[in-house]
N, CA and C of each residue as an Amber inpcrd file, in Angstrom:
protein
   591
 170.8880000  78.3360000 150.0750000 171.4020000  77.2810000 149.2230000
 170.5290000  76.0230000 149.3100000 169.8880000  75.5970000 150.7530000
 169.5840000  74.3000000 150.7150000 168.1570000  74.7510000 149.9540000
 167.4870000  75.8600000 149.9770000 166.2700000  76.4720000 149.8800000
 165.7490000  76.0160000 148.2150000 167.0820000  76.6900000 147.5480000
 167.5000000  76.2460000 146.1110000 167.6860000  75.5610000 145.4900000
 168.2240000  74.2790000 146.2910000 168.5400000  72.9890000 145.9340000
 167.0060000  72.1410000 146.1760000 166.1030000  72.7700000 147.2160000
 165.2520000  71.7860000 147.3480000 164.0460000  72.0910000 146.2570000
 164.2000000  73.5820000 145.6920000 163.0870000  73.8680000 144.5190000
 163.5160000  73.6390000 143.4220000 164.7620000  73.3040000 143.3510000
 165.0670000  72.8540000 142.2450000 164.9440000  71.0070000 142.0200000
 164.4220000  70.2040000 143.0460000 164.4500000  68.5240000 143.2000000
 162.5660000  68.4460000 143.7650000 162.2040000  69.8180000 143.8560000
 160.9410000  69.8150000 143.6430000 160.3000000  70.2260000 142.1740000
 161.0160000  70.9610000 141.5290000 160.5680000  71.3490000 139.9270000
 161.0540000  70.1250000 139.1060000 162.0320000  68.9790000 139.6120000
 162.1610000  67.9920000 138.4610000 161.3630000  67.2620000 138.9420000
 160.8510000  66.9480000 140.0540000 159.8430000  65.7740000 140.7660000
 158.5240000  66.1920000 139.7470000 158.0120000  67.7830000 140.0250000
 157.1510000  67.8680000 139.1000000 156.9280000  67.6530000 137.5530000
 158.3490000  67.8600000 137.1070000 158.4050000  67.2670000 135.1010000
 158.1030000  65.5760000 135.5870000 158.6310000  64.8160000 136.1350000
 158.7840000  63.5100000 136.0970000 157.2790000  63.3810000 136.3350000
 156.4410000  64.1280000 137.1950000 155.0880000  63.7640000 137.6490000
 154.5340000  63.9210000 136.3790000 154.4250000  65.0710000 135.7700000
 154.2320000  65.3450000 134.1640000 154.4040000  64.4250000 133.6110000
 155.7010000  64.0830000 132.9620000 156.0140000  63.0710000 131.8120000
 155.4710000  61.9770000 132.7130000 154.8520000  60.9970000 133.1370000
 154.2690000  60.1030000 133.7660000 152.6860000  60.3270000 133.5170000
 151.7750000  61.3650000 133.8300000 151.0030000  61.5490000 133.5760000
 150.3080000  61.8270000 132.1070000 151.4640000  62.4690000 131.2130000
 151.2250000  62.6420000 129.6720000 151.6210000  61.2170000 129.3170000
 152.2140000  60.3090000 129.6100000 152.6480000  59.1590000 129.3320000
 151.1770000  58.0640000 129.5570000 150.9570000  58.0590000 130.8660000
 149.5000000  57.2270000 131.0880000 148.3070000  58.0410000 129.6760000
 148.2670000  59.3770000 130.2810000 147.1310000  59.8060000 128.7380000
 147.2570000  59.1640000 127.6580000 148.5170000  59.4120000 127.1040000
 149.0830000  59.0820000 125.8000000 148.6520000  57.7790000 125.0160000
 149.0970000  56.8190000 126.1230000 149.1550000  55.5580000 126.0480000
 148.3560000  54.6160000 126.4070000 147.2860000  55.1520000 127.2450000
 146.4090000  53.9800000 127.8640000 145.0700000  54.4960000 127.9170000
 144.6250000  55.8750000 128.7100000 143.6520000  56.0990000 128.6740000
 142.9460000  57.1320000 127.4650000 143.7990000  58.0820000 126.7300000
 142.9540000  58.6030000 125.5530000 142.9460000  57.7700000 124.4580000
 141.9960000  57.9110000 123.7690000 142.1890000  56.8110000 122.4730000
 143.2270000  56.7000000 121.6520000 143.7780000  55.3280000 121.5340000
 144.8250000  55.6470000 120.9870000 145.1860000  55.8680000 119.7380000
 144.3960000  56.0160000 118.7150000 144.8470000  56.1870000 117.7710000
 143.5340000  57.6700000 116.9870000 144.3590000  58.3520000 116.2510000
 143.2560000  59.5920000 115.8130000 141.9590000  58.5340000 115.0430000
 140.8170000  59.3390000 115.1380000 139.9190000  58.4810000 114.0510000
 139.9230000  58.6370000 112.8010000 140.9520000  57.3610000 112.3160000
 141.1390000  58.0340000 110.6450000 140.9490000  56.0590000 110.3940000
 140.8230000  56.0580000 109.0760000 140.7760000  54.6580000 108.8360000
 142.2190000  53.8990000 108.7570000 142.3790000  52.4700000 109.4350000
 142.9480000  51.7330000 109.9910000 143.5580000  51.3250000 108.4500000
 143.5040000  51.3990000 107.8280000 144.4200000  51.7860000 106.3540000
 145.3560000  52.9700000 106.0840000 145.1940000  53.5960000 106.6840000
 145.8970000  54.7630000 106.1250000 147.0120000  54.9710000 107.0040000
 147.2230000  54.4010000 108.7260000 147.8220000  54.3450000 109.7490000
 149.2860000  54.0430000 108.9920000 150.6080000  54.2390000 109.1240000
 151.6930000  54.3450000 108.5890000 151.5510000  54.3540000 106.9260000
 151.0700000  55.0480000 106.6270000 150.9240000  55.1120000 104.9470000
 151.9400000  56.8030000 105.1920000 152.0830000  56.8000000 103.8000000
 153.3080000  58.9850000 103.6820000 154.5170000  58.1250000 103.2170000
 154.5090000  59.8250000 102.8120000 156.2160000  59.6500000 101.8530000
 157.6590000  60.1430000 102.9050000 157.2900000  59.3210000 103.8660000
 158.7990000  59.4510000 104.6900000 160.0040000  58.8640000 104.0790000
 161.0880000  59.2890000 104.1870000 162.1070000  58.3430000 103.7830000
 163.1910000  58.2420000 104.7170000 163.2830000  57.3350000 105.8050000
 164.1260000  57.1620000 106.9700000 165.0820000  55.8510000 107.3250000
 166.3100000  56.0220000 108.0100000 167.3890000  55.0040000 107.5790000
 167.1520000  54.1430000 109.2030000 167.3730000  53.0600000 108.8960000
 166.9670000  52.4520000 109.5870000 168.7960000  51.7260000 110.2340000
 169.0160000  51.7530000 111.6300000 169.9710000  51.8330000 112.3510000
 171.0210000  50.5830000 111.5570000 170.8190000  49.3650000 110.6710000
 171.8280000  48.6250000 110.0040000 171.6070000  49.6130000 108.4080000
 171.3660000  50.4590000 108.2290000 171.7920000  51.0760000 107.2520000
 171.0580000  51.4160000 105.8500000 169.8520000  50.1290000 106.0920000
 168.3770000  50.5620000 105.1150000 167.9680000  51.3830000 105.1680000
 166.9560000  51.4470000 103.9000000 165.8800000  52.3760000 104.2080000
 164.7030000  51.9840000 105.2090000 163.9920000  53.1480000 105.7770000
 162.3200000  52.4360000 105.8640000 161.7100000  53.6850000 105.6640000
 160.3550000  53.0170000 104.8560000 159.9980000  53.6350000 104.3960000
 158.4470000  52.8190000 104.7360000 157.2640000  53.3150000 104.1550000
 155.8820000  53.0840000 104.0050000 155.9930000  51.1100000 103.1570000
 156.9920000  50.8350000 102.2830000 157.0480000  50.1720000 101.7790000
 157.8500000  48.6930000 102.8680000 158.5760000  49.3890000 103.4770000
 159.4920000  48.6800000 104.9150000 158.0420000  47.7620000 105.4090000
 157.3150000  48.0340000 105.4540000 156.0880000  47.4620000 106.7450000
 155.3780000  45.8500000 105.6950000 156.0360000  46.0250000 104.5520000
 155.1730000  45.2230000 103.4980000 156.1570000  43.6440000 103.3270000
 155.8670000  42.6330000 103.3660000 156.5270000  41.6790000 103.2110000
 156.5290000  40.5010000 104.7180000 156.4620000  40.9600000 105.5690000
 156.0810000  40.4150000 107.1610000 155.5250000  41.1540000 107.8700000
 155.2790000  40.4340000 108.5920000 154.3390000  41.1890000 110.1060000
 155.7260000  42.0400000 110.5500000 154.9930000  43.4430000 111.0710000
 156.0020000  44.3070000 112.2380000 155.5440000  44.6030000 113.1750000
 156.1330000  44.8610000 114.3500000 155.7930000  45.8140000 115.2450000
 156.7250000  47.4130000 115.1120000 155.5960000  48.4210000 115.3710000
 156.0630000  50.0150000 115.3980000 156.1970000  50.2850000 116.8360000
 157.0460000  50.8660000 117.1620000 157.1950000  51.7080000 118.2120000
 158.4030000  53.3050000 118.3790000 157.3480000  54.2990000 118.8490000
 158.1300000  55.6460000 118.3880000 158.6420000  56.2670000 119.9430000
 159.6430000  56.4740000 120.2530000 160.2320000  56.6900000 121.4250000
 161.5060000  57.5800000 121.0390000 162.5810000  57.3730000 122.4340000
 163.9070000  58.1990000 122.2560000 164.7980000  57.4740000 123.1870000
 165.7500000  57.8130000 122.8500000 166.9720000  57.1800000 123.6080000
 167.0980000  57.3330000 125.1790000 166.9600000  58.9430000 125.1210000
 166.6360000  60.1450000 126.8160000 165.8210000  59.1780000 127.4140000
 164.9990000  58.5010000 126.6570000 163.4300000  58.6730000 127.7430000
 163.9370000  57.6890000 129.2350000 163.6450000  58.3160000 130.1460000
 163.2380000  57.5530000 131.2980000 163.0850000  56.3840000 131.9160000
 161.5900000  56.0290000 131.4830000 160.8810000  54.8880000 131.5150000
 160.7660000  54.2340000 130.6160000 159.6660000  54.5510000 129.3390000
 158.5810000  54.4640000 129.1250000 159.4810000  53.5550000 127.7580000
 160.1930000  54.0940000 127.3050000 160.4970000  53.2770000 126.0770000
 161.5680000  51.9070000 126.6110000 163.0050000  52.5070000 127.5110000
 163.4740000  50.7090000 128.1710000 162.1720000  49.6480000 128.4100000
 161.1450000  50.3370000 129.1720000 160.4380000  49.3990000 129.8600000
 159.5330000  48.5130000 128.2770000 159.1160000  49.5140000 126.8120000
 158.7800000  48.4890000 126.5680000 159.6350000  47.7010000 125.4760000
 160.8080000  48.2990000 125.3220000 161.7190000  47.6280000 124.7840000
 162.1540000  46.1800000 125.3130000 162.2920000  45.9770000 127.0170000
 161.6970000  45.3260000 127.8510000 160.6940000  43.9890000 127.2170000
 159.6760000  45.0060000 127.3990000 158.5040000  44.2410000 126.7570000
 158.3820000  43.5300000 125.3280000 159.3710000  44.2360000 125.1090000
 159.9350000  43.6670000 123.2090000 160.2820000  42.2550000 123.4850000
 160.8510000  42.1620000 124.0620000 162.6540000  40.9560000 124.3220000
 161.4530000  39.8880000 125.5280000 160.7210000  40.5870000 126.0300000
 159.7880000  39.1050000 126.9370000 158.5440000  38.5040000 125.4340000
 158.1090000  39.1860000 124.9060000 157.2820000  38.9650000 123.8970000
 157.7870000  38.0430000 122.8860000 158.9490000  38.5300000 122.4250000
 160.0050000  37.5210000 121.4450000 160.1620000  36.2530000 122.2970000
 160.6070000  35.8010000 123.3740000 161.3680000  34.9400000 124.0370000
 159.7950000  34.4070000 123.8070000 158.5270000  34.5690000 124.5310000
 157.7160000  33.5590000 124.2290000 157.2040000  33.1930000 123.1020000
 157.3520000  34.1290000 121.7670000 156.8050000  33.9970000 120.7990000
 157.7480000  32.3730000 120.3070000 158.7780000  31.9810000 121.1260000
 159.4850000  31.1250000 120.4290000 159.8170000  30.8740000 119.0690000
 159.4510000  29.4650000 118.8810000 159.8880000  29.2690000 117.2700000
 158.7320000  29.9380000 116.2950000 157.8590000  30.5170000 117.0110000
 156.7920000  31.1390000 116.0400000 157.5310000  32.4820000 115.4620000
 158.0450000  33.2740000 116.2570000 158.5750000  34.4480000 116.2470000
 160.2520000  34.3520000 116.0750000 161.3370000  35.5040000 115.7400000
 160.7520000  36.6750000 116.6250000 159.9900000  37.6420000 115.6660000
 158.9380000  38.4930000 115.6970000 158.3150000  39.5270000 114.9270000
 159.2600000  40.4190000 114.8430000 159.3900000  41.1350000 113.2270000
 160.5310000  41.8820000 113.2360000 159.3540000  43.5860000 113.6660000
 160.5070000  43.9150000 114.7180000 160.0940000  45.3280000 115.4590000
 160.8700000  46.4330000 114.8950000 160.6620000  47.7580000 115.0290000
 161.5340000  48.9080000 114.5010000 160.6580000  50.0190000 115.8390000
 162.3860000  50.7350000 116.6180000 161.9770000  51.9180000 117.2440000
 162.1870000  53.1390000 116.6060000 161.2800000  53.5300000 115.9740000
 161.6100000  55.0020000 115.5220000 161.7800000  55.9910000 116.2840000
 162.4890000  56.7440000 116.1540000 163.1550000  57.6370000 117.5140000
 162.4700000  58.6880000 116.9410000 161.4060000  59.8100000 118.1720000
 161.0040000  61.0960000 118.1940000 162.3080000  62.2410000 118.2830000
 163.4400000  61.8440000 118.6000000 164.5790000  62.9800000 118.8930000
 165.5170000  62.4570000 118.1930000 165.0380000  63.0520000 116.3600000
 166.2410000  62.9070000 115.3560000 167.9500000  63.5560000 115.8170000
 167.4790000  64.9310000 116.7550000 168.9570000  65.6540000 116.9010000
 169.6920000  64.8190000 117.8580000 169.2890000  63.9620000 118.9100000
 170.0710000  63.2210000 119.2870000 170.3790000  62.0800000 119.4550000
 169.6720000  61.3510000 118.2710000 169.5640000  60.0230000 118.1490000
 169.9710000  59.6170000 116.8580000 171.2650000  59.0260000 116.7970000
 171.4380000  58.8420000 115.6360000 171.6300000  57.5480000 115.2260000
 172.3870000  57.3430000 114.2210000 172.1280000  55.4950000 113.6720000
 172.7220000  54.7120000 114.5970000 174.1880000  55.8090000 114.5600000
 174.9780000  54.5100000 116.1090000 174.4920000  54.6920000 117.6350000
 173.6250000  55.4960000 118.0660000 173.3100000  55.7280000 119.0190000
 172.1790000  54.7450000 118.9440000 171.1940000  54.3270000 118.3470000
 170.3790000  54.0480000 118.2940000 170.8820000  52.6370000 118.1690000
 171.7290000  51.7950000 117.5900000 172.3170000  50.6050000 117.1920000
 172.4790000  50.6270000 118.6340000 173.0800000  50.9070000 119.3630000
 173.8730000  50.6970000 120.5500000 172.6860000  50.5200000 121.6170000
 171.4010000  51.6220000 121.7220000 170.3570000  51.2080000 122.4590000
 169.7250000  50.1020000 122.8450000 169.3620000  49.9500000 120.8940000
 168.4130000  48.7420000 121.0240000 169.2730000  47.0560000 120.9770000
 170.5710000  47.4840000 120.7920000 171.3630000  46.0350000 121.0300000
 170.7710000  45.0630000 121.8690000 170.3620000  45.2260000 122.6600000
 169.9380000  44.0610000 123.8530000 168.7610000  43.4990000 123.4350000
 167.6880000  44.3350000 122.5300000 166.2170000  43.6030000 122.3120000
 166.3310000  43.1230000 121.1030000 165.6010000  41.5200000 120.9530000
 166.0310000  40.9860000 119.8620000 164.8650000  41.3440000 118.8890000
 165.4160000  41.2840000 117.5420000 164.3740000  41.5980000 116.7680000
 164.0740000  43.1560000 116.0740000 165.1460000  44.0790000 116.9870000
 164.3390000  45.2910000 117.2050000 165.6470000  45.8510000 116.2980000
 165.1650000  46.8010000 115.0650000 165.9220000  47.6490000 114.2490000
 165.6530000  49.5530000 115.1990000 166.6770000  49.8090000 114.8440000
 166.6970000  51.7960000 115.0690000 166.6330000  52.5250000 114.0780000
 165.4930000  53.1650000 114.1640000 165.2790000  53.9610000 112.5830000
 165.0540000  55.4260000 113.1930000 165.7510000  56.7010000 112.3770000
 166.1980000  57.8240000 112.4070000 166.2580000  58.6170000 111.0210000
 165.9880000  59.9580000 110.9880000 165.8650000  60.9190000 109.8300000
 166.3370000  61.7660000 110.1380000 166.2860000  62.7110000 109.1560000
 166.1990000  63.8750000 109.3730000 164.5630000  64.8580000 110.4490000
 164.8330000  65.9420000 111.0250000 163.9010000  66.0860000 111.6880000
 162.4000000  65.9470000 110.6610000 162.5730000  67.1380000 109.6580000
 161.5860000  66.8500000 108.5970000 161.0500000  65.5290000 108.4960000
 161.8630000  64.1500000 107.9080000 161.1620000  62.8150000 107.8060000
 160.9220000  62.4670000 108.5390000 160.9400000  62.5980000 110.3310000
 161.0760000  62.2870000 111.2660000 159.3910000  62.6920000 111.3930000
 159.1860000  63.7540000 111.3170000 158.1750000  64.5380000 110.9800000
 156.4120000  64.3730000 110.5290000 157.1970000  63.8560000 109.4930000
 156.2200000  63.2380000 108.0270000 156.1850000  61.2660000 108.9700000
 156.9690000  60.8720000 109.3080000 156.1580000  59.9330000 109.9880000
 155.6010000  59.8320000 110.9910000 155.6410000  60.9010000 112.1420000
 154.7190000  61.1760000 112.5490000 153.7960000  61.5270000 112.5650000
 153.1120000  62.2930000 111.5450000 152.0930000  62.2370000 110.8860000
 151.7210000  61.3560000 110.0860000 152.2820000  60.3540000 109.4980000
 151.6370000  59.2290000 109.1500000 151.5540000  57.9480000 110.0470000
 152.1150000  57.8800000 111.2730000 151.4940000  56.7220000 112.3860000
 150.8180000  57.3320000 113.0580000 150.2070000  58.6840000 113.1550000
 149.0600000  59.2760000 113.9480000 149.6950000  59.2330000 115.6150000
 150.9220000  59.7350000 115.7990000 152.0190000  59.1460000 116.7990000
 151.4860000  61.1360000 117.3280000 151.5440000  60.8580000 118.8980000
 152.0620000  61.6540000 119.3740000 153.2340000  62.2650000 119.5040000
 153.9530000  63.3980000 119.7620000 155.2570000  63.5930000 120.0930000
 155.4320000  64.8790000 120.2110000 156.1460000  65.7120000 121.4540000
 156.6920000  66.9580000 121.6050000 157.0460000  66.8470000 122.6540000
 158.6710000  68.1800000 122.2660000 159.8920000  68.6140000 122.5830000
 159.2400000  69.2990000 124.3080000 159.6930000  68.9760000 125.1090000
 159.6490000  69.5280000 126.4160000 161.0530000  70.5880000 126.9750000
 161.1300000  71.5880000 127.1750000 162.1960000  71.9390000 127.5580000
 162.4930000  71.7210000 129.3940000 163.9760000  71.4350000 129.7660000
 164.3850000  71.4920000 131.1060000 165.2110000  72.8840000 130.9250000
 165.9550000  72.6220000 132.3860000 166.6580000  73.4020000 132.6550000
 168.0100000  73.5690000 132.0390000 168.9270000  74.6730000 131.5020000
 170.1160000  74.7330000 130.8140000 170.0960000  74.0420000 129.7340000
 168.9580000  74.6340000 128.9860000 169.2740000  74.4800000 127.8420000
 168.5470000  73.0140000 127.2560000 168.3330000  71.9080000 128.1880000
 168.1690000  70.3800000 127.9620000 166.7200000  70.2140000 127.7430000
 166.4690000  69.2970000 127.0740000 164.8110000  68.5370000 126.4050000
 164.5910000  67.6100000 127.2240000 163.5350000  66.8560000 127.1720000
 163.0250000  65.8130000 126.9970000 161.9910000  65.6410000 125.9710000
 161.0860000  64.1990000 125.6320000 160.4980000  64.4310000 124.6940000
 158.9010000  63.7970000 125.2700000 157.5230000  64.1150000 124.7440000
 156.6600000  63.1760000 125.2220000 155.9970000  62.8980000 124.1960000
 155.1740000  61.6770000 124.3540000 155.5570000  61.1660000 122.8790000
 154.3500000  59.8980000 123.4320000 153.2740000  59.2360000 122.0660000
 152.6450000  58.2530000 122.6360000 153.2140000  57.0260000 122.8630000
 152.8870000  56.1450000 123.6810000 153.7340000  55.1240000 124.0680000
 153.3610000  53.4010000 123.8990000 152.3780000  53.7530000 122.7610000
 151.6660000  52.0140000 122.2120000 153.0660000  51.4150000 120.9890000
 151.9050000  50.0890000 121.2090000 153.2140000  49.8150000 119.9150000
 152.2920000  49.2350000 118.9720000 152.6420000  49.1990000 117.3300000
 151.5680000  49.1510000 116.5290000 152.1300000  48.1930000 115.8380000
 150.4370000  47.3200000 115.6420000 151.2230000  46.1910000 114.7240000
 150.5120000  46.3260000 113.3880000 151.9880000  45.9330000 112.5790000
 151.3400000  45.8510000 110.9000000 151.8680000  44.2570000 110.4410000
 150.2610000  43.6740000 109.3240000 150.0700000  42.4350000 108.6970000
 151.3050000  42.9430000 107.7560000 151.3470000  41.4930000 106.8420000
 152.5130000  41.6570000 105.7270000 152.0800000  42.4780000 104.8560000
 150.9870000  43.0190000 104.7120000 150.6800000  44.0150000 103.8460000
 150.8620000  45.3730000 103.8600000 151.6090000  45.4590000 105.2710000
 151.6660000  46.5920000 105.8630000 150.4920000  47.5660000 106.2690000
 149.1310000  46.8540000 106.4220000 148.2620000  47.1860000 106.7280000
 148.1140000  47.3740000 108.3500000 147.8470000  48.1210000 109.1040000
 147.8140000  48.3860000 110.1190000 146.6540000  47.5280000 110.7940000
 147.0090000  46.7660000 111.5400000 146.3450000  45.4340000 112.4770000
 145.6430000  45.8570000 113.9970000 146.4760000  46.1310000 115.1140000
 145.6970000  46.5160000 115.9140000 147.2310000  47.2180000 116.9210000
 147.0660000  47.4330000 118.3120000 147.7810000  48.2700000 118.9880000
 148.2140000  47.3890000 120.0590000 149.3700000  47.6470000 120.8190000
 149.3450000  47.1770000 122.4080000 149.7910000  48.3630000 123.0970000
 148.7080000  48.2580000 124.3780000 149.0550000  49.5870000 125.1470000
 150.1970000  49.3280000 125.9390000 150.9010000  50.8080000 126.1950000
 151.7740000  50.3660000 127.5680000 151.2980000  50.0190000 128.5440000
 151.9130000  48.6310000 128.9940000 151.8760000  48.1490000 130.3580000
 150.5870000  47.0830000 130.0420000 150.1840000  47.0110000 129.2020000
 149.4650000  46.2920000 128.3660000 149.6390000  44.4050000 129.0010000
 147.9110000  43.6590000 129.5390000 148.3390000  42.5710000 130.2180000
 149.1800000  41.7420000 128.6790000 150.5120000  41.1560000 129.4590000
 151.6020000  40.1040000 128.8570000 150.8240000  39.2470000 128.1810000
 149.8880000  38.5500000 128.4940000 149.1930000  37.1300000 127.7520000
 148.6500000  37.8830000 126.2270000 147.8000000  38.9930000 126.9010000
 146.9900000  39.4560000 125.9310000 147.9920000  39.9910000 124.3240000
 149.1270000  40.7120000 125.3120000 150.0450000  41.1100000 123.6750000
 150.1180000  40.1760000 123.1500000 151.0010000  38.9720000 123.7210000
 151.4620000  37.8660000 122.4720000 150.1900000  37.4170000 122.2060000
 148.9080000  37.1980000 122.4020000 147.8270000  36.5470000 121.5450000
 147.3150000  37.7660000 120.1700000 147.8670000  38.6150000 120.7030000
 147.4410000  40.0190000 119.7420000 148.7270000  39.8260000 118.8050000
 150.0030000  39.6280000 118.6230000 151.2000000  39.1150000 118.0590000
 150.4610000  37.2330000 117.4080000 150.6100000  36.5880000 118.1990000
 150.0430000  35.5510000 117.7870000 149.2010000  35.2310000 116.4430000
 147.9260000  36.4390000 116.8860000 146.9510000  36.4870000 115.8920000
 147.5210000  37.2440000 114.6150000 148.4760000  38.1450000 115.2570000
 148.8460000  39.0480000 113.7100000 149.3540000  37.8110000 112.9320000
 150.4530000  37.4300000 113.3820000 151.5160000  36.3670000 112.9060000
 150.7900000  35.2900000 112.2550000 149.7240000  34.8590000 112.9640000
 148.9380000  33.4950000 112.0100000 148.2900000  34.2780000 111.0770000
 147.6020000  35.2350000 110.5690000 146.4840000  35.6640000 109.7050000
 147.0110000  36.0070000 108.3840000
């Protein structure tokens, strides 16, 4: 029994070592974005509802500066921490800000509008946007976003998924990236600069 119990708190030590390690790749050290032109980055015909009840769509990104970020409710770390990072970024952006943000969730089956409302409650600024898996899909292929289904034990997922956050001008033109864990000064001057230009 104890034999069982301990390979079984050694096989989740190893997913967590995993999702940590696909997480650093993801996010910091492979490039982060495919090489396609910096125009085309959230462009597609997704059509996804966004957690107060809009749409978003390719057209959503046009009218103010945004920040993108694609995560899940499950996750761990990687998305609290920069949701986190959302809510310290706003607070200094002060009266300049706040930049309106949207988390698009990689795990349409268990993330839904009120689940997602209820997540991101605490970070200001920050909308929950959700589809169907299909549109869910199609925007991942149009933010050039990493993302896949990991299976656990009995049946249960997790998801891994890249972990930058992307900023778009009012044109919805795709501007530049912040990595996770990304130095604090440097985001808001990268926010800063979006916001003045």
């Amino acid at each position: 029994m104890i034999a069982k119990t301990r390979t079984i708190q050694m096989a989740l030590w190893a997913l967590v070592a995993l999702a940590l390690i696909a997480a650093l790749w993801f996010g910091v050290l492979a490039p982060q974005l495919a090489p396609v032109g910096p125009g085309t980055i959230g462009r597609g015909d997704y059509r996804l509802v966004a957690s107060d009840g809009t749409a978003f769509t390719e057209e959503t990104l046009q009218g103010t500066p945004s920040a993108v970020f694609f995560g899940f409710t499950h996750c761990p770390d990687v998305c609290p921490t920069t949701l986190g990072d959302i809510a310290r970024w706003q607070k200094a952006l002060g009266e300049e800000g706040p930049i309106r943000a949207f988390f698009v969730t990689v795990d349409p089956e268990r993330d839904t509008r009120e689940v997602l409302a209820d997540y991101i409650s605490w970070a200001p600024g920050v909308t929950g946007v959700t589809g169907s898996p299909d549109e869910i899909e199609k925007a991942i292929e149009a933010f050039r976003i990493y993302a896949s289904k990991v299976p656990l034990d009995e049946g249960e997922y997790t998801m891994e998924h890249s972990a930058m956050v992307l900023l778009f001008d009012e044109n919805g033109r795709f501007f530049e990236s912040i990595g996770y864990h990304e130095d604090f000064d440097r985001a808001v001057d990268k926010i800063r600069r979006l916001m003045a230009g």
